[in-house]
N, C-alpha and C positions, 0 to 999 in steps of 0.2 A: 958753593952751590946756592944759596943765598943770595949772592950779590947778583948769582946770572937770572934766579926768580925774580929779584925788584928791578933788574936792569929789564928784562922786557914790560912790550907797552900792555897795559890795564887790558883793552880788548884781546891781545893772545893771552893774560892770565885767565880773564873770567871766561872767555869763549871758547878757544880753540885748544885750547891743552884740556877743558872736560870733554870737551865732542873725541880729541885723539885719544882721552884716556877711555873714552867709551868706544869707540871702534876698537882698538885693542882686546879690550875685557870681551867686548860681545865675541872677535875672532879664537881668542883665548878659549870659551868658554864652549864655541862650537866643535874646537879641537876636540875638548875634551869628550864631550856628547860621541864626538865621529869615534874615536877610538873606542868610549865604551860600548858604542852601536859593534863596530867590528867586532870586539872581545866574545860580544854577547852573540853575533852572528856565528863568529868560528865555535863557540861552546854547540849551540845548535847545530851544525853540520855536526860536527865531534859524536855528541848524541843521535844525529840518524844515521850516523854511519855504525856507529855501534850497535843499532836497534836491528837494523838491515843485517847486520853479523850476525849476530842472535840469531834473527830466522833463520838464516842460511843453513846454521849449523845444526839447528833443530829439526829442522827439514831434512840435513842428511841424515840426522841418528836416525828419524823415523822411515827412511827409505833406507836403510841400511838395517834395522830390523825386520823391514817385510822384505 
């Protein structure tokens, strides 16, 4: 691995291998963001879906009492 880093030229070491290691990291990093956005999205439906049950049900006890 070594030999194939000194065998390329000076400008793909200092230039182009930081810029691809940063467009990776940055696409990496948005991955990450998207998925916790979802997680955190699907938790929130999760919760009004359960909230909306709640009513539901308490609404029928109390029309099922009168």
């Amino acid at each position: 691995m070594a030999e194939l880093w000194k065998s390329l030229p000076s400008w793909v070491r200092n230039i182009v291998v930081p810029i691809l290691l940063l467009v990776i990291a940055w696409k990496v990093l948005w991955t990450v963001v998207g998925v916790i956005a979802g997680i955190v999205g699907f938790a929130i439906n999760v919760l009004v879906l359960v909230g909306i049950a709640a009513v539901v049900v308490i609404l029928l006890k109390k029309a099922a009492k009168n």
